[in-house]
N, C-alpha and C positions, 0 to 999 in steps of 0.2 A: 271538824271543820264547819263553820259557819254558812249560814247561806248566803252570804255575802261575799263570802273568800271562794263561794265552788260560782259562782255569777261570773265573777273577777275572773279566774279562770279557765274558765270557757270562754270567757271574751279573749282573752289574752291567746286561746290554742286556735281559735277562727282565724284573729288575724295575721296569724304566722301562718296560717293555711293562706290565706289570702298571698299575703307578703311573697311566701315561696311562687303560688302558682303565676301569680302577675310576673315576677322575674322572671321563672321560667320563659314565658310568653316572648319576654323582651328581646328582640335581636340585640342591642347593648344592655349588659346588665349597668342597674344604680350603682353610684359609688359611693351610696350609704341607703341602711334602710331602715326608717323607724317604725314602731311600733309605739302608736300614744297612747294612751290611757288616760284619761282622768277619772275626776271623783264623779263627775256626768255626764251623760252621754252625750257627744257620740266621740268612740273610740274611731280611731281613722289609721291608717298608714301615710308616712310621707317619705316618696323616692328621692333623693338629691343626683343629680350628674354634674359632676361640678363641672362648673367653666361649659357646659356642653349643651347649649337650647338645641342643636340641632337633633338630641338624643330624645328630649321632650317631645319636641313636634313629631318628630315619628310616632313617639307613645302616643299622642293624641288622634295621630291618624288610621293611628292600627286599631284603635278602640272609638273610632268617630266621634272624637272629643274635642272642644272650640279651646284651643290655646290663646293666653293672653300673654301680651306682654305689657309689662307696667316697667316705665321708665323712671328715675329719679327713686328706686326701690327706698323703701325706708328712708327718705329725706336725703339719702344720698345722690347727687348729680352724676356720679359716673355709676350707679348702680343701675342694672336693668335686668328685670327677671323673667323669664320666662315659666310660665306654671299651665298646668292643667288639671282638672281633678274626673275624677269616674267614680262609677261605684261597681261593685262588682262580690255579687253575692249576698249583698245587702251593706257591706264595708266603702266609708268614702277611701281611695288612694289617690293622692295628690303627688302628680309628676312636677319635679322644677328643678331651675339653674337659675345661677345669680355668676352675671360677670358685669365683671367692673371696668366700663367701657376706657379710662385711662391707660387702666393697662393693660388693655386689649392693642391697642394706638402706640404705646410705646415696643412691645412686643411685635408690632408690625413692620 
């Protein structure tokens, strides 16, 4: 194995360590959890709760983190996201939700 493929994988068993203990932490677990990689640094995690900013803002407040929300997400008018990012252990983990305020309004 390469020193490049055992780099690779150390990165890769951090952030599952990461990944794991941050959920544990979570009074709501994500309802997805990625693990990025690329070819350059920085490897990061990213929590989803779908449909759920109120699951973020809690993560943000249980780790004293400044949640944003950005409206018009991605060019879309009914998109609004709520995100937060920490780091922890040296790992960035980016909490967020994307709900789509139309059908938020019709569902109501």
């Amino acid at each position: 194995m390469n020193t490049k493929s055992i780099r690779t994988r150390d990165a890769l068993m951090k952030l599952f360590a990461v990944a794991e203990t941050v959920t544990a932490s979570l009074e709501e677990p994500p309802t997805s959890v990625n693990i990025m990689t690329t070819l350059g640094d920085p490897h990061h995690v990213s929590m989803s709760f779908h449909c759920s900013p109120e699951h973020v803002l809690a993560a943000a407040k249980q780790y004293d983190a400044e949640p944003v929300v950005v409206e018009n997400y991605a060019g879309n008018p009914n998109g609004v996201c709520t995100e937060t990012t920490i780091q922890h252990d040296g790992v960035t983990v980016r909490f967020w939700a994307l709900v789509h305020t139309a059908a938020e309004e019709v569902s109501a």
